[in-house]
FIMI-769898 format. One record per atom (N, C-alpha, C): residue in one letter; x, z, y. Coordinates in steps of 0.2 Angstrom, whole numbers, plus 2048, in hexadecimal, padded with zeros to 3 digits. Layout:
<sites>
AXZY...
</sites>
This chain:
<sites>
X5EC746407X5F1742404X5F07403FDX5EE7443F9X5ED7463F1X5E973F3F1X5E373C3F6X5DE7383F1X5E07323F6X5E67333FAX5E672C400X5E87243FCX5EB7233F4X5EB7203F2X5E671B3EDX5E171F3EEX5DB71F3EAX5D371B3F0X5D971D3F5X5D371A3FDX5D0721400X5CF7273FEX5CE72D401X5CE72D408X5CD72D40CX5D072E413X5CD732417X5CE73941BX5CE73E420X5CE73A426X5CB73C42BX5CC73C431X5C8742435X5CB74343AX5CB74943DX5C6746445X5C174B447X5BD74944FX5BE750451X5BF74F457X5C375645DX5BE75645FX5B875845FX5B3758465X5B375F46BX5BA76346BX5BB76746FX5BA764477X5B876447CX5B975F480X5BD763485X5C1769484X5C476A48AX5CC76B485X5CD768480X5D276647DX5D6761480X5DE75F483X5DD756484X5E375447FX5E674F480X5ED74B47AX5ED750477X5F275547BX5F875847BX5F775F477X5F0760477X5ED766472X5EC76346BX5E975E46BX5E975B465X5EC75A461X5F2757464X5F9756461X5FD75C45FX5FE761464X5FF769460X5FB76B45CX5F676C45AX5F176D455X5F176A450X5F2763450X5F475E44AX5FC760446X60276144BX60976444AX60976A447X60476F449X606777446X60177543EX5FD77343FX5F9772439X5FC76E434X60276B436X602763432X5FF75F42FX5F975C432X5F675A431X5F8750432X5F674E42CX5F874642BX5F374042CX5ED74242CX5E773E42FX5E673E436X5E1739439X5E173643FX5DC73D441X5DB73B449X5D974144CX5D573E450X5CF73C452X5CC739455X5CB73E45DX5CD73F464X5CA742469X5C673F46CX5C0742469X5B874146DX5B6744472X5B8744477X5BA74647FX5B2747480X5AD741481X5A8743483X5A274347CX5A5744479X59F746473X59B743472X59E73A472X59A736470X598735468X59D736465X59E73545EX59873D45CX59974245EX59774845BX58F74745DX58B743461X586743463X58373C45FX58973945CX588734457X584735452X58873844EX58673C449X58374544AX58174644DX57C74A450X57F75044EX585753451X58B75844EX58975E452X58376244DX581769452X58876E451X58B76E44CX58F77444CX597774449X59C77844AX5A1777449X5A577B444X5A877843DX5A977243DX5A576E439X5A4769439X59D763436X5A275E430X5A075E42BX5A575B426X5A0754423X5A274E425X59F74B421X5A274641BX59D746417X5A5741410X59E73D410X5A2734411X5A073140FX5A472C40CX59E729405X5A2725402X5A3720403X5A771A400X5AA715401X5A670F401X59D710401X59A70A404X59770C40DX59B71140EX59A715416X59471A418X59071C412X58A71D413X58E726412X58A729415X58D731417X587732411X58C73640BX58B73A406X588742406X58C74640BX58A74C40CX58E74E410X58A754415X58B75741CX58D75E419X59276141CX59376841CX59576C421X58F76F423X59077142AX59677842AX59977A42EX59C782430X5A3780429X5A5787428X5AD786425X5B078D428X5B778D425X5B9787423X5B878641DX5B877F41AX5B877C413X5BE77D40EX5BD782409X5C3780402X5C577B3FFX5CC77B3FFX5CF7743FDX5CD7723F7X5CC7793F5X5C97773EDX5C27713ECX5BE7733F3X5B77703F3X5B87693F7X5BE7683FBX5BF7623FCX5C175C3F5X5C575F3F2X5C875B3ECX5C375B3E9X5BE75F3E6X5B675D3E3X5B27583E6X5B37583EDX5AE7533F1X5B074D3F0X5B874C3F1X5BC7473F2X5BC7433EAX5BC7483E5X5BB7443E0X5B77403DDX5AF7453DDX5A97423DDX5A973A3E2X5AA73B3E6X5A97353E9X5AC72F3E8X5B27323E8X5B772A3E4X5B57283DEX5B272E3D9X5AE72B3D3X5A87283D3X5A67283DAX59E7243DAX59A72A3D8X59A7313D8X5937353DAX59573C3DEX5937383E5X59273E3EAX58E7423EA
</sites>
């Protein structure tokens, strides 16, 4: 929420696939989590982006080209807010 007015934007891919709605939606509610949630049922999206392992973090910037991959986690907020700034400053 910190960079959502700046264009920032989080989205989240579920590639659990024995997860369905109603998991995700509790997952989403205990965590409070305020970003979209993508469920990739059949792991099309994670085969997209060739997602060997979980969790897979990608920031790309705002001309859509993926900046940087970090694989495993979990990530510190602290290094998200680094990433997230670098980028909207134009160096990922």
């Amino acid at each position: 929420d910190e960079f959502q007015d700046q264009g920032f934007i989080v989205l989240a891919v579920n590639t659990t696939y024995q997860d369905d709605l109603g998991d995700a939606i509790t997952f989403a509610q205990i965590r409070k989590l305020t970003f979209p949630i993508l469920l990739d049922r059949d792991a099309s999206v994670a085969n997209l982006y060739d997602v060997r392992s979980l969790p897979t973090t990608f920031f790309v910037d705002p001309q859509g080209i993926i900046s940087e991959v970090v694989i495993g986690g979990p990530m510190s907020e602290a290094l998200l807010r680094i990433r997230a700034e670098q980028i909207l400053e134009g160096n990922p």
